[in-house]
N, C-alpha and C positions, 0 to 999 in steps of 0.2 A: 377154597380160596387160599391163594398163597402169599403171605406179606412180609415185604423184606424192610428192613428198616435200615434206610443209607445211611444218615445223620441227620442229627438237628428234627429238624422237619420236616424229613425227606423220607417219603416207603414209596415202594415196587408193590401194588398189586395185582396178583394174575388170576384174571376168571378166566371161565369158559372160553370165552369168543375174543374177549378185550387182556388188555397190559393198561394199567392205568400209571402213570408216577406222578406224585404230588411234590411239588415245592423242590424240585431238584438246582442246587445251586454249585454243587461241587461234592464228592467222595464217588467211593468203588460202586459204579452198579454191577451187578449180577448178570450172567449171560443171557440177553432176553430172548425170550420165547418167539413163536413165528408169529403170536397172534396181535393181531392190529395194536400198537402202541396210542395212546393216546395223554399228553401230558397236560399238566396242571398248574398254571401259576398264580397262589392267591392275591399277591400284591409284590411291590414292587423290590421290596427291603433285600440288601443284600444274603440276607442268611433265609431268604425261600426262592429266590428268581438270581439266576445270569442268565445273557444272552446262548451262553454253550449251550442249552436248549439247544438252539435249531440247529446243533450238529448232530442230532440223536437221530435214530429211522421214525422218525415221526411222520405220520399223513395228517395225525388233528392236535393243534395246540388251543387249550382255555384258557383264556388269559385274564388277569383281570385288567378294567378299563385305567386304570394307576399306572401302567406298566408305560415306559416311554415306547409312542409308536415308531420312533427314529429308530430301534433299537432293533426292531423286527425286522429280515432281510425280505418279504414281500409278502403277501396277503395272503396265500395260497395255501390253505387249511387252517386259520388265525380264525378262533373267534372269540369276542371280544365280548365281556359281560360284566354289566354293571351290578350293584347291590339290587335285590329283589325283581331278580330278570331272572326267565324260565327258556332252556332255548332245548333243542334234541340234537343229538351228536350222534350217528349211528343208531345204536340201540339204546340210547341211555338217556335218560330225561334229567336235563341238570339244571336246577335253581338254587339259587344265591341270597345269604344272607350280607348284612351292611357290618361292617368289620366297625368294633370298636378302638382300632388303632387304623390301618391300614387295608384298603382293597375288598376281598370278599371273603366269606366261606362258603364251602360248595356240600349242595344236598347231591346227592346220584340216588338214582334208582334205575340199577342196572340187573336183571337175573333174578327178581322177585327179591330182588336187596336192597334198602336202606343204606349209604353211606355218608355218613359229614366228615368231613374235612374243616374245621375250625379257620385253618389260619393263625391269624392274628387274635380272632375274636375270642375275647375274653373279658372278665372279670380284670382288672388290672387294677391291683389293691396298693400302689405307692403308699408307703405309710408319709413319706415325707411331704407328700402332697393335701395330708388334711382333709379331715370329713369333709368339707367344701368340696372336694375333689371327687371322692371316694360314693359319695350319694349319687347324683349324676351319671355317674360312671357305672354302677351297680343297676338303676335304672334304662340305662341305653342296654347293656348286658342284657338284662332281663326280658326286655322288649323283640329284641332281636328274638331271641329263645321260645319267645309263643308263636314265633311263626316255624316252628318247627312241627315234622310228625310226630304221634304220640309215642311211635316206636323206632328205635335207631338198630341195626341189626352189626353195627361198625360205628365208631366214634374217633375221629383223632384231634385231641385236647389241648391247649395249651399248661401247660404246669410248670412255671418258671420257676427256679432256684431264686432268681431273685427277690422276689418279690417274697421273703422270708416264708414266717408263719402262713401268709392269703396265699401261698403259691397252687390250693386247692381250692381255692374259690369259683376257680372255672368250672371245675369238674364236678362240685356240687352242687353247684348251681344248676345245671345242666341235668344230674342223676334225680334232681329234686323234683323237676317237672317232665321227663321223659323217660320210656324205660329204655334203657341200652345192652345189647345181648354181649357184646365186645364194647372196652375202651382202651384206647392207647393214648398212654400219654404221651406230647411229644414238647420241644422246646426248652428241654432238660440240661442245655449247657453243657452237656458232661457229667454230668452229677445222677446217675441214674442210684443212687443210693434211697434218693427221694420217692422216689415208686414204692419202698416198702412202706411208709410211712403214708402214703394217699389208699395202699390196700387198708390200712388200718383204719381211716378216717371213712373207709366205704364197707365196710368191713359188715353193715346188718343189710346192704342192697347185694339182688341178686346178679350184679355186673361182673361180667370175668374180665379183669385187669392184664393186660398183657404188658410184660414190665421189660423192655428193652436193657439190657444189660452191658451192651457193645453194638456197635457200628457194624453191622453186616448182620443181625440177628434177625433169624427166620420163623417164620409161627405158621402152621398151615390151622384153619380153620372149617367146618364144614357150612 
């Protein structure tokens, strides 16, 4: 498998048979491959979805049900999934967790592989927002997270800069209850310094961290 990481929260992966890209809202992609494109959109927010989507060679778009339908130029390969909906796309079987911010995140199981796509869904530790906040919000997290499999073979994570110190709360959260053979962190701002700093806090699990360094960074995997 080959994974390209455009920005923000946007990667190119290339299997066998499929081209997957998640959360493409703008930067360089890569010359794609012949094999069937199939894109991803988890929610509506401008820094993982624009409409430039449907200028791509697209035959199948997931979209999540957030997304405004006026937006979409006609029906014809669009499918639409809500939180905790399981649908078949080709060869791939894709269910959906309920975004603690916005839209979905996507399970795939395509080529005897495991992959999530997060999204939005995270841990979102505001400090300014107060334990009142922060309990609630660790419990929705967490909830969402047991409906997961016990094994992720691909992970792609939220791990804000902002959100200071908790900006690994997502990721721990997650490492804590499931094993993961890859994770990537994504929603990084810019600030990919922070990667070295989540190896260190993951540092006795056996998760290989793939830590994007720059805008166009490639990792092939087996």
């Amino acid at each position: 498998m080959k994974i390209t990481f455009i920005q923000h929260s946007s990667f190119l992966l290339e299997l066998n048979e499929y081209v997957l890209l998640f959360d493409y809202f703008d930067g360089d992609l890569p010359p794609l491959p012949k094999n069937e494109l199939i894109v991803f959109s988890s929610h509506r927010h401008g820094d993982h979805y624009h409409r430039r989507i449907f200028n791509l060679p697209a035959k199948e778009f997931v979209l999540s049900d957030d997304i405004p339908k006026d937006q979409v130029p006609n029906s014809e390969g669009i499918h639409w999934i809500a939180p905790h909906q399981t649908i078949t796309v080709g060869n791939l079987v894709i269910s959906t967790l309920k975004s603690t911010d916005e839209g979905v995140a996507f399970i795939i199981t395509i080529e005897n592989r495991v992959i999530y796509f997060a999204g939005d869904l995270n841990n979102w530790f505001w400090e300014e927002e107060g334990e009142g906040y922060t309990a609630p919000m660790a419990q929705a997290y967490r909830k969402e997270l047991e409906r997961l499999p016990k094994h992720l073979d691909l992970a792609f994570v939220p791990v804000d800069p902002r959100l200071g110190k908790w900006a690994f709360l997502g990721a721990t959260d997650l490492l804590a209850r499931v094993s993961v053979d890859y994770l990537v962190p994504m929603h990084l701002w810019g600030e990919f310094a922070l990667v070295s700093s989540l190896k260190d806090e993951v540092q006795e699990n056996t998760v290989t961290i793939l830590a994007p360094s720059a805008n166009g960074e490639v990792w092939r995997i087996s």
